[in-house]
N, C-alpha and C positions, 0 to 999 in steps of 0.2 A: 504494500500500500504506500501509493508517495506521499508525502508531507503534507499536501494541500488536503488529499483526501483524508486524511487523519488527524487532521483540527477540522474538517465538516461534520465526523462521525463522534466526536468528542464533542463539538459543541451541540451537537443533537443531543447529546444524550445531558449535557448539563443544565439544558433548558426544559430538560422533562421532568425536573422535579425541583424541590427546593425544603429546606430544612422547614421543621415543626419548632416549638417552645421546648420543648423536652428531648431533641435531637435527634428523630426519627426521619424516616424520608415519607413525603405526603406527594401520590402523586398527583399530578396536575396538568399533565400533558395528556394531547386527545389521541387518537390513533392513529392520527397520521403523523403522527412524528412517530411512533416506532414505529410504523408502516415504508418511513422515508428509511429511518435507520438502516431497519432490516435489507431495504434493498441496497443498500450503499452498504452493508456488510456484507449481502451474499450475491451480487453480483458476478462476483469470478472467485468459489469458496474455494478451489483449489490454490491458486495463489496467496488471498487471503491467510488458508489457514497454517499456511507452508511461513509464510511472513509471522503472522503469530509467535510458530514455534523460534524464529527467529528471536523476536525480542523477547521473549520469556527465557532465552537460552543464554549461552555466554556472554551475546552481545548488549544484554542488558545492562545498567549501570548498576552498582551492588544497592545504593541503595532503594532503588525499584525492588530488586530480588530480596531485599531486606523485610518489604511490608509484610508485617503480617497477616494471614489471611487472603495476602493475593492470589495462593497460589490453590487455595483451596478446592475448590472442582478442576484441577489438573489431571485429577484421576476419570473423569468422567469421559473427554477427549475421546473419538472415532465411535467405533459401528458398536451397536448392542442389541441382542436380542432380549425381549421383555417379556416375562410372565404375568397377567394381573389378575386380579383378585380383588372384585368390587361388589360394595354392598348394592343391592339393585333399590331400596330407599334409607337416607339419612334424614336419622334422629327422629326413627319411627318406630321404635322397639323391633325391629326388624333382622334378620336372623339368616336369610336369604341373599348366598355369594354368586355373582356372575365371572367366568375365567372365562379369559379371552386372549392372546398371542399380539404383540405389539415387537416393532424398535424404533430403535435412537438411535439418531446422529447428532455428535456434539464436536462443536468446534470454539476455536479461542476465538476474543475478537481483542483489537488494540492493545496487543502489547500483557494477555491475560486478567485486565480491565475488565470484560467484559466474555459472555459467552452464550453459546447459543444451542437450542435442541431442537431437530426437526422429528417430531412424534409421529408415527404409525399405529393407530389400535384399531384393531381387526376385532371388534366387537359385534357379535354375532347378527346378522341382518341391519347393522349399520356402522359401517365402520365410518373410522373419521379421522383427521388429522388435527396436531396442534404446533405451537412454537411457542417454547419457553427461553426467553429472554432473563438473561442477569447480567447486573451490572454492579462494583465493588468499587463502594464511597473508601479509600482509605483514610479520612479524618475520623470514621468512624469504626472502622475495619470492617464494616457489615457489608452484606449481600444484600441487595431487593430483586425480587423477582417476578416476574410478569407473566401471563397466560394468554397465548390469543389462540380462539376457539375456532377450526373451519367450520363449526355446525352455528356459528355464530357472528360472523364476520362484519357485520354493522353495529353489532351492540358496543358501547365502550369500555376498556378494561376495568377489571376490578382492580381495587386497590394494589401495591406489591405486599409481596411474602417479604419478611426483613426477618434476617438472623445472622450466622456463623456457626462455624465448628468449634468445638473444644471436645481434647481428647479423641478426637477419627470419628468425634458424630456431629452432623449437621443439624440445627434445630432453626427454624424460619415460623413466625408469628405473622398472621394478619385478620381481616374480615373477611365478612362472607357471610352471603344469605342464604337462606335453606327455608322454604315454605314462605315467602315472605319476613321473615326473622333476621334479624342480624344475630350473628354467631362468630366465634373467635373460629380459626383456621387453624392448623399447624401441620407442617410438612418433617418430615426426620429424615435423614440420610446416615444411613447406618453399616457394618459388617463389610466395609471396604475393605476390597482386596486389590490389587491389579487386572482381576479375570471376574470381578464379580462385585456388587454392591445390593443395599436393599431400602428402596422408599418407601412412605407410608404417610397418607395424608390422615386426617383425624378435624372432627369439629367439637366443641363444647357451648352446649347454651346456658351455660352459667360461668362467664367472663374466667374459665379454669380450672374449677374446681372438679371437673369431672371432664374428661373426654370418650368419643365414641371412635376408633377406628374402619373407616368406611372406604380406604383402598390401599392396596398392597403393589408393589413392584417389586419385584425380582430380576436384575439383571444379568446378565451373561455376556462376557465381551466377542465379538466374534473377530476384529481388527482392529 
């Protein structure tokens, strides 16, 4: 990526959000700005993500390599086959799992700043795709993360997932509605391996104090 295009794709992405009172990320940007992003990052993903590993690599200056937390979803990078495991309704006393075959493609964007997943779920009589978007504040060391749904392509995104790893588990917080409700969110990344990881999203309608787990991911790296 040359210079010019890499303060376009950076300042896209700095004008999508802007700090809270309490120093979280609020977003505020509509969907054509990651709309724009997106296509200004995968454009030409071979190049791109070849560049990536570039500045994530030696040629990095140390103290980029130094942030912590940058480097966090560096495990995630290339092809994955996906096992899932979803509740068929949340936060309905509900007891009844849908399995269905999925993968992933994840690629670094700017310098391991930012990264990207192109979703496959083959869920049985309607399959669909998605792209999840993250991007990594280093004054705060967090991650935000963003959802855009093919079954849903005009709606605007929901708020981001915001968290971090400690200890080889990822834990990411945000909203979410379910029946008309607003409900807390929460995603985990867990049992990282280099051939293998394990997601799990979960909601609570009571701001924590109890969660429901309503989808499983199981990954397998194939490249």
């Amino acid at each position: 990526m040359n210079a010019y295009r890499r303060i376009e794709v950076q300042g896209l992405l700095i004008i999508g959000y802007r700090r809270n009172s309490k120093g979280g990320i609020v977003s505020i940007h509509h969907r054509s700005v990651i709309i724009a992003l997106l296509s200004l990052c995968l454009a030409a993903p071979g190049p791109l993500a070849a560049q990536s590993h570039q500045d994530s690599g030696p040629g990095m200056n140390q103290t980029e390599s130094a942030v912590p937390g940058l480097h966090d979803f560096d495990f995630l990078v290339g092809q994955w086959q996906a096992h899932h495991r979803k509740l068929k309704q949340r936060l309905a006393n509900n007891h009844e799992w849908t399995e269905f075959e999925g993968t992933l493609l994840n690629q670094p964007l700017m310098g391991s700043y930012s990264n990207v997943d192109d979703t496959v779920l083959s869920v049985p009589g309607a399959p669909y795709r998605g792209v999840a978007l993250r991007s990594f504040d280093p004054k705060t060391q967090q991650w935000s993360i963003w959802w855009l749904d093919s079954r849903t392509p005009s709606e605007p995104l929901d708020p981001p997932m915001i968290g971090g790893f400690h200890n080889g588990v990822g834990t990411f917080y945000g909203d979410d509605t379910v029946k008309g409700k607003r409900v807390r969110a929460r995603f985990i990344w867990s049992n990282i391996t280099p051939t293998a990881c394990h997601w799990e999203q979960a909601d609570s309608p009571d701001e924590g104090k109890t969660w429901e787990t309503n989808w499983v991911q199981d990954i397998t790296r194939v490249r």
